[in-house]
C-alpha positions as CSV (number, residue, x, y, z in Angstrom):
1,X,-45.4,-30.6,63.3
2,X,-43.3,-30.6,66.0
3,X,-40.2,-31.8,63.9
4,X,-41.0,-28.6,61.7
5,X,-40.9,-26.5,64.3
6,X,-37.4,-27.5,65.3
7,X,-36.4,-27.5,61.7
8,X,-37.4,-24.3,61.5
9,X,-35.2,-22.8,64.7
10,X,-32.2,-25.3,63.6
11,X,-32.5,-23.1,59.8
12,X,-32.5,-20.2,61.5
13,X,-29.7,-20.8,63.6
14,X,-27.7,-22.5,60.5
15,X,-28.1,-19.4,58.4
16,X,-27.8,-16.9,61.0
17,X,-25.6,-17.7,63.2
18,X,-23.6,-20.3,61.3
19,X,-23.4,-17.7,57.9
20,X,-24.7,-21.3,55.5
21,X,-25.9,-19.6,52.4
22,X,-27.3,-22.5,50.9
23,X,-29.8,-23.8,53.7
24,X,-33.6,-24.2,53.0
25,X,-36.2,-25.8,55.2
26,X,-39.7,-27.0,54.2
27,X,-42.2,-28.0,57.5
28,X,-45.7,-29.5,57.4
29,X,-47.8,-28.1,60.1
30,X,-44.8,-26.2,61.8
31,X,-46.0,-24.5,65.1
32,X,-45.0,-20.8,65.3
33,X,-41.7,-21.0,66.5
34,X,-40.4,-17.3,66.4
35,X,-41.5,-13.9,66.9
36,X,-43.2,-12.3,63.8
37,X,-39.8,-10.5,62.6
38,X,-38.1,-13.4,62.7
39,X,-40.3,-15.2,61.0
40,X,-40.7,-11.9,58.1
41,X,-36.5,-12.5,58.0
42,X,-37.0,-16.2,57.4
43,X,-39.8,-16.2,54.4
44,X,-37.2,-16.3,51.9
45,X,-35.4,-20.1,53.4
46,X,-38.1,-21.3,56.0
47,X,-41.0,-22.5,54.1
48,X,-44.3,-23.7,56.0
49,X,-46.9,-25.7,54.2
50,X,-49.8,-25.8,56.5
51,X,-53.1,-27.9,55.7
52,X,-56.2,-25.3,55.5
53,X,-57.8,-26.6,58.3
54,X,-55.1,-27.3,60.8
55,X,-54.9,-25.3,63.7
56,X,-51.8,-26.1,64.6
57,X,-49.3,-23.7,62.6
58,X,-51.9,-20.6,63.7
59,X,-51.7,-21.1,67.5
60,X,-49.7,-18.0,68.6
61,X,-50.3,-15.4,71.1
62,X,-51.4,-12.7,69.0
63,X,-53.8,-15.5,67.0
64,X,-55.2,-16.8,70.5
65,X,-55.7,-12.7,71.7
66,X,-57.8,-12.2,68.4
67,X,-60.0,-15.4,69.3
68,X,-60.8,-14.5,72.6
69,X,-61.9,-11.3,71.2
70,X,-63.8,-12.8,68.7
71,X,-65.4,-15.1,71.5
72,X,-66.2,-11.9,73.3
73,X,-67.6,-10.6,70.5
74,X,-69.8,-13.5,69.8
75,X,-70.9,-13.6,73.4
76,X,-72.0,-10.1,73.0
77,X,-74.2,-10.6,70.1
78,X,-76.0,-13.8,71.5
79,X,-77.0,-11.8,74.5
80,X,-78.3,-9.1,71.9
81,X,-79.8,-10.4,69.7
82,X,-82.1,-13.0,68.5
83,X,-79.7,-15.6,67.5
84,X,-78.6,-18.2,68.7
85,X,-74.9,-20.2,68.6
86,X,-76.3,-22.4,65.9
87,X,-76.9,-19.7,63.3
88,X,-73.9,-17.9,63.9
89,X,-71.7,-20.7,63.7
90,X,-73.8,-21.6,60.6
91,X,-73.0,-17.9,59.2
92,X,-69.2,-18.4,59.7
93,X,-69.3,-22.1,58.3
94,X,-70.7,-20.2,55.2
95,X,-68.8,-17.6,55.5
96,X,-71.5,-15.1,55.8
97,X,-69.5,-13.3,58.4
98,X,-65.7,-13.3,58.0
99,X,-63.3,-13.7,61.2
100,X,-61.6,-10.1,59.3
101,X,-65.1,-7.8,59.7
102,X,-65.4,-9.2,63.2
103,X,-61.5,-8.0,63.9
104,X,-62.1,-4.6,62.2
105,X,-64.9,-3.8,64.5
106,X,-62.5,-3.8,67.7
């Protein structure tokens, strides 16, 4: 993933900087590497196939702000309630309750 990463930013720099019209890159598990309007600028010659359950490509900032909400969140509910960390992580295993209703309510 790593490799992708710098890939990625070499791609970038080819096409930006360099003016190379004809410069694709394809990355497995690249790590965010640039800010989200770069990476909007990119989408049409930077593309990222990412495995759905790797954590690796979706460990940015923003992404780690939202968790720590979302563990704030969670942390809130156990003390108010009458569950427990096993049947909440048992309701986002089966997707009972989505990551995106628990972001809406901040």
């Amino acid at each position: 993933s790593l490799g992708a990463g710098i890939a990625s930013i070499l791609t970038l720099f080819l096409k930006e900087e360099m003016k190379l019209d004809n410069v694709k890159c394809y990355g497995y598990g690249m790590p965010p590497s640039m800010d989200r309007l770069s990476a909007l600028g990119a989408r049409d010659y930077i593309i990222s196939v990412v495995n759905n359950r790797d954590i690796i490509p979706r460990v940015s900032l923003s992404n780690m702000r939202i968790f720590g909400k979302m563990i704030l969140h969670l942390n809130e509910k156990l003390q108010n309630s009458d569950m427990n960390a096993e049947t909440i992580s048992t309701e986002f295993y089966n997707h009972e309750v989505s990551c995106n209703s628990i972001i809406a309510e901040f």
